[in-house]
N, C-alpha and C positions, 0 to 999 in steps of 0.2 A: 491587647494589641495582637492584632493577628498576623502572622509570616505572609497570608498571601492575602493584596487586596483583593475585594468580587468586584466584577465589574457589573453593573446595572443597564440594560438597554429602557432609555425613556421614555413611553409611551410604544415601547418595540424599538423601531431603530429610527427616529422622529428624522431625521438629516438628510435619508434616504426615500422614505417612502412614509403618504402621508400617515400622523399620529394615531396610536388606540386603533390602529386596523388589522387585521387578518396577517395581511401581506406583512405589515412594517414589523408585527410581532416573527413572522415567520424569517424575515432579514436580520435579526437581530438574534434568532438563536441558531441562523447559519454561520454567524460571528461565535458561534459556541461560548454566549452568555452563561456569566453565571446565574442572573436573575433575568427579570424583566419587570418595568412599574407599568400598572395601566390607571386611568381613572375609573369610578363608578358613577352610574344615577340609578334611580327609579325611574321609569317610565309610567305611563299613566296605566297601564296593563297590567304595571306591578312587578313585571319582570326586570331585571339587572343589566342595563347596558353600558358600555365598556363606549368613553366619548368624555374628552376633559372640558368643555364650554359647557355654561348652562344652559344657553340658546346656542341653534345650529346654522347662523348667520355665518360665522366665519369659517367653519369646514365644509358647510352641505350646499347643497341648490334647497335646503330649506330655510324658514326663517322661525321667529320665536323661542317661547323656551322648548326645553327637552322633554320636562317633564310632565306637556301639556298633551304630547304624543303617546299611541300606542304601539306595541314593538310593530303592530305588523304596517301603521304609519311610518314609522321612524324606518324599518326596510326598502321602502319604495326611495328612501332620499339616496344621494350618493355623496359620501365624502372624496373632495377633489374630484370628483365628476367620474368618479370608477371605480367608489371601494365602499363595501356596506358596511355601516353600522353593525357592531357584534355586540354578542348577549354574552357574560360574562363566563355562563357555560361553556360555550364553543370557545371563550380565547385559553380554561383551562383543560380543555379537551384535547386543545392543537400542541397544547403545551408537555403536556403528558410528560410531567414528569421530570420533564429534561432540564428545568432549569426553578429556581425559586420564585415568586411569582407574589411582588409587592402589590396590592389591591390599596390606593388610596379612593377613600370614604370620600369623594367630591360631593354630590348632592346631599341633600335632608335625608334621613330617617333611609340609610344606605344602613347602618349597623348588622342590625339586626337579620334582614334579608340574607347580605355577604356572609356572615357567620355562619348562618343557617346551611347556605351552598356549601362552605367548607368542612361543615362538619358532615354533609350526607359525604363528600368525597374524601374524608379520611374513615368513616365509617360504613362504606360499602364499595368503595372502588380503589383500596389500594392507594391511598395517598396518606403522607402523615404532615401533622401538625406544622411541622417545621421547614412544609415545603413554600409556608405561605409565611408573608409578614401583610399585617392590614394598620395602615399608617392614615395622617388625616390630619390637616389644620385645623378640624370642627373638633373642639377639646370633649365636645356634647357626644358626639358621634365615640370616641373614643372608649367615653365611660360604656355608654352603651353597650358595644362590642364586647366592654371587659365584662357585664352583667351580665349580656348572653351567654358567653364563653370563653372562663379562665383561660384554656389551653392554648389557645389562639395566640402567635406573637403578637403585639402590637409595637406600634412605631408615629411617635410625636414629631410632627413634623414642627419646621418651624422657617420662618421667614428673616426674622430680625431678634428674638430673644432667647440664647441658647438656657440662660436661667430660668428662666417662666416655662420652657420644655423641660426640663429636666423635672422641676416638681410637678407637673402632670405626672410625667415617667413614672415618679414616684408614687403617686396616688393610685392608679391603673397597675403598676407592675410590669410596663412596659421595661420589652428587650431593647429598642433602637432609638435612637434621635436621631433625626432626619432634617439637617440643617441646611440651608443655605448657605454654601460651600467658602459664598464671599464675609460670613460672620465666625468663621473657622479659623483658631490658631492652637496652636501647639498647647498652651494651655487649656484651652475650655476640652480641647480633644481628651486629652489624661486626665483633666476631672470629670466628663464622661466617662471611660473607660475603668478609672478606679471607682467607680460605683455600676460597674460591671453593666453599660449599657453599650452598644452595636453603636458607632457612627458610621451614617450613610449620607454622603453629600452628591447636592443636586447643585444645577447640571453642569457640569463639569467637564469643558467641551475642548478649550483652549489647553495646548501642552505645556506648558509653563503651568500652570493652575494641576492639570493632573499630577503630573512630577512634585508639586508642594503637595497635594494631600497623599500623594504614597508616602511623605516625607513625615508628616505628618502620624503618617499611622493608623488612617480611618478604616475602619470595616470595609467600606464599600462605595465605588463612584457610581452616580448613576450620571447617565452623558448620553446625549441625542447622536454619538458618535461612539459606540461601544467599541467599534473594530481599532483605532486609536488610543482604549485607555488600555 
């Protein structure tokens, strides 16, 4: 249990400005974040973009999947009609440091790529391991990540089974669970914790619900509403 919890900005600062973009990342660590979550894909380029849908029907003036596009396709769309699509590069460049910076594994065969990015930025520009936590409901993508790179945190996300998270955790060597804040109680919190894993609940927007997981004792909220937690 940690003295202070971290707060999480979800997708940047999701409540303020649209999700996974430049702007909303940069809103949410003028809230002097402690973290920030983004999603990942592959694009059809091969390069790492930073966009939580698999299709760009509900963010963009584009339609289909994501991963049918190349970045320099995927930059000509606009999210909410005025903010570009970012490559995973540019949102840790903006980031510089300032804050921890959870990469969840959303699309296929993201592991290995994202890994690959954080190890050139802790082994030639000054960043270390633990500035990053790489988390992910694809239990596939998880392993992955661990096979490329022990050093890397990782983080098990999970929707509805904090048990079935916790033995991944176990297998990978994973630091965090990453639960759905509404399957969180005071128990499964401490039997995480006494096997020495990070809870980090998503998202967690409502004050009533923040105030229970400080009470709680989690690592960390992530909430589309960081300046609140």
């Amino acid at each position: 249990m940690t003295s202070k919890c971290l707060v999480i900005g979800h997708r940047g600062a999701k409540a303020y400005v649209a999700e996974n973009t430049l702007e909303s990342i940069q809103k949410a660590l003028d809230f002097n974040v402690d973290g920030i979550e983004i999603d990942v894909h592959c694009c059809a380029s091969g390069e790492l973009v930073v966009f939580h849908d698999f299709t760009l029907d509900r963010m963009t003036n584009g339609n289909g999947k994501l991963e049918e596009y190349t970045l320099s396709e995927l930059k000509d769309f606009l999210v909410d009609g005025q903010y570009k699509i970012p490559t995973l590069e540019e949102v840790i460049q903006l980031i510089d440091r300032k804050s921890l910076l959870n990469i969840e594994l959303k699309g296929k065969h993201t592991a290995e790529a994202t890994c690959l990015t954080i190890q050139d930025y802790v082994d030639h520009k000054g960043w270390a391991y633990t500035d990053f936590l790489v988390s992910s409901f694809d239990y596939h993508e998880l392993e992955d990540a661990f096979k490329t790179n022990r050093h890397i945190p990782l983080g098990v996300l999970t929707n509805d089974n904090m048990d079935e998270a916790l033995a991944v955790a176990e297998t990978i060597r994973a630091q965090a669970i990453n639960p759905n804040f509404k399957i969180v109680n005071r128990d499964n919190v401490k039997l995480a914790q006494d096997k020495n894993y990070n809870v980090n609940v998503w998202t967690v927007n409502d004050a009533a619900d923040i105030k229970r997981m400080k009470a709680y004792g989690v690592h960390a909220i992530i909430s589309d509403t960081p300046d609140k937690v």
